[in-house]
C-alpha positions as CSV (number, residue, x, y, z in Angstrom):
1,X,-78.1,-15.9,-70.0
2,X,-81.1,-14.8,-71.8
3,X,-82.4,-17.0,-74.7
4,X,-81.5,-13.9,-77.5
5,X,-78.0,-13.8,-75.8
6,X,-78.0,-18.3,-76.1
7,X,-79.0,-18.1,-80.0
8,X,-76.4,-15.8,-80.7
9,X,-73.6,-17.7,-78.7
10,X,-74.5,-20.5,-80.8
11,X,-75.0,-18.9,-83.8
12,X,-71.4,-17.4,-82.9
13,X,-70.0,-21.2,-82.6
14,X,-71.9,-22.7,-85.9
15,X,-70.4,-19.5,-88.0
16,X,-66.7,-19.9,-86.3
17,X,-67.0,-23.6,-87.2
18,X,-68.0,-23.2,-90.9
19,X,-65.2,-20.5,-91.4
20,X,-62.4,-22.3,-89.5
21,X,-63.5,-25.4,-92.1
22,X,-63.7,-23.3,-95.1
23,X,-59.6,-22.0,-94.1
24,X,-60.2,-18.9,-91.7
25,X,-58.0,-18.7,-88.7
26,X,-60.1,-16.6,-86.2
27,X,-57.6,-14.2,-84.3
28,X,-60.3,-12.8,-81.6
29,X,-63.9,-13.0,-80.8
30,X,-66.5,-10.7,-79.1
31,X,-64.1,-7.5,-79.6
32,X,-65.9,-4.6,-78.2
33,X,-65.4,-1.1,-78.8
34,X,-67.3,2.3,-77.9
35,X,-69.5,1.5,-81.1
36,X,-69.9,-2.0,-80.8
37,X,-69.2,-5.3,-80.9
38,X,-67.6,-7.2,-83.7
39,X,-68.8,-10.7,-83.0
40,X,-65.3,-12.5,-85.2
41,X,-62.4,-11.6,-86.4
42,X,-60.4,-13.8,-88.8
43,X,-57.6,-14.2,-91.2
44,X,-58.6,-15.5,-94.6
45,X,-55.6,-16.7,-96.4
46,X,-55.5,-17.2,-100.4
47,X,-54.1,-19.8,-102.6
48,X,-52.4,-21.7,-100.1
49,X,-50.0,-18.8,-99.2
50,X,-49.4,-18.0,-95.8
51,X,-48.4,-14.4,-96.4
52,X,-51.0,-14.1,-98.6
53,X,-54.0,-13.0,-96.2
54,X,-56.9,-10.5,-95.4
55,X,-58.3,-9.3,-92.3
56,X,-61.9,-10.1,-92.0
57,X,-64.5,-8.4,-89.6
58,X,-67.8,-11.1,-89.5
59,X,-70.8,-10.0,-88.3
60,X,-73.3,-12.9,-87.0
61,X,-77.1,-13.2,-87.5
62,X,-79.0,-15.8,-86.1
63,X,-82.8,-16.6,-86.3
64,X,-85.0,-19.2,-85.4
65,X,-87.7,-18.4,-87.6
66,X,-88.4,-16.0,-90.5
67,X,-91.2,-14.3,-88.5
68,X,-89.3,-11.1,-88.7
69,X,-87.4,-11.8,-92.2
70,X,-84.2,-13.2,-93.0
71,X,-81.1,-12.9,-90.6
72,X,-79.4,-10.6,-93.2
73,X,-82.3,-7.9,-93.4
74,X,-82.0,-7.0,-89.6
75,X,-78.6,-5.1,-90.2
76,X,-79.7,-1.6,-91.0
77,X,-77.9,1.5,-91.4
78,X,-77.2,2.1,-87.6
79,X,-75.8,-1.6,-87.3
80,X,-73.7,-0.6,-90.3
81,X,-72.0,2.2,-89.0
82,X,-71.2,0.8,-85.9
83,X,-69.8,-2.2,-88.1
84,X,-67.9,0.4,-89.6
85,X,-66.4,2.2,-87.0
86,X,-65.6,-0.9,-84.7
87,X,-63.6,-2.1,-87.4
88,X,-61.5,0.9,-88.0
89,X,-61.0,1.3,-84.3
90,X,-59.3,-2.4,-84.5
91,X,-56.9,-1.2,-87.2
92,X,-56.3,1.6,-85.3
93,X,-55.8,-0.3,-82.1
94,X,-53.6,-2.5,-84.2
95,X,-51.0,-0.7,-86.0
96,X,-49.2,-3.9,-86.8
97,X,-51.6,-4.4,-89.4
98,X,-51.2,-4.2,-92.9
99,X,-53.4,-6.5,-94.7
100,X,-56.2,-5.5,-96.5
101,X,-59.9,-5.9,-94.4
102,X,-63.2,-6.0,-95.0
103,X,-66.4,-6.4,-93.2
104,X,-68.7,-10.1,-94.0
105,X,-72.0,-10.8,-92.6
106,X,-73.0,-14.5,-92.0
107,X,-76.6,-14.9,-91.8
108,X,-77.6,-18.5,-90.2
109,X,-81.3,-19.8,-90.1
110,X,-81.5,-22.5,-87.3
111,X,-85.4,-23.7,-87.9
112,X,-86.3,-25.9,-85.8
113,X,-87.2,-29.6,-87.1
114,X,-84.0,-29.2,-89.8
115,X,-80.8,-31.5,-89.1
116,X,-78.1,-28.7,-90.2
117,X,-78.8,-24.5,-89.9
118,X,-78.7,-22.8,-92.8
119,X,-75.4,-20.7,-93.2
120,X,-74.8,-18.1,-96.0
121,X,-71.4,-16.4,-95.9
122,X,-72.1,-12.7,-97.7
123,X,-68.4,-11.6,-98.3
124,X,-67.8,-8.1,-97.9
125,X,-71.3,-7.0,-97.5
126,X,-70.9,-4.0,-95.3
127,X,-68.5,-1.1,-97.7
128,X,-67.3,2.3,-96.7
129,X,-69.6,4.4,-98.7
C-alpha cells in the first residue's frame, strides 16, 4: 500500500471513530461508484429518536502537514461533483431510502510531534447548487 493510500486508511479510521463517538452509525465504507468513491456513509440520528435520522455522505481529508494548505481546501469543484453524483447514485441504488442526506467533509491534520490529530467535522459542506 502506498504511503498516500496508508494516510487515508487512517485518516478513514480516526474520522469513523470520532463520528461513531459523537452518535453516527456508519452503514458502509469505501462505496464506489462510476464517479467516485464516497469514503463513509452514516446514519446521524437526532434527539435520541431512533426514527429520527439523516443519511450522511463524509468525505475524508487527511494531511500530514499544511505544505499544500489545509485538508479542506484540496476539494475543488471536480471532487465536488463526483461527491455529488456518487451520492445520488446511492439513493438511487437504494430506493429504500427516505431520509433526508447530505454530503459532510471531515478534514483531519495528523502533524507529526502532536498527541491527538486535529479533526474538524464541516456538516453539510458540499450542496447541490
Amino acid at each position: 500500500m502506498r504511503q498516500n493510500q496508508a494516510l487515508g486508511k487512517m485518516g478513514e479510521n480516526i474520522a469513523q471513530e470520532y463520528l461513531t463517538s459523537q452518535g453516527y452509525e456508519i452503514i458502509d465504507r469505501n462505496y464506489y461508484t462510476r464517479y467516485g468513491e464516497i469514503d463513509l456513509i452514516a446514519y446521524q440520528f437526532h434527539e435520541n429518536n431512533i426514527h429520527d435520522k439523516e443519511l450522511v455522505f463524509i468525505e475524508v481529508k487527511t494531511r500530514r502537514t499544511r505544505t499544500f494548505g489545509f485538508p479542506e481546501e484540496s476539494i475543488g469543484t471536480k471532487k465536488r461533483a463526483a461527491l455529488l453524483a456518487s451520492s445520488l447514485t446511492y439513493i438511487q441504488e437504494h430506493p429504500e431510502i427516505e431520509e433526508d442526506w447530505r454530503i459532510d467533509v471531515i478534514a483531519i491534520s495528523y502533524i507529526e510531534n502532536k498527541v491527538k490529530p486535529d479533526v474538524l467535522h464541516f456538516i453539510n459542506a458540499i450542496i447541490n447548487e
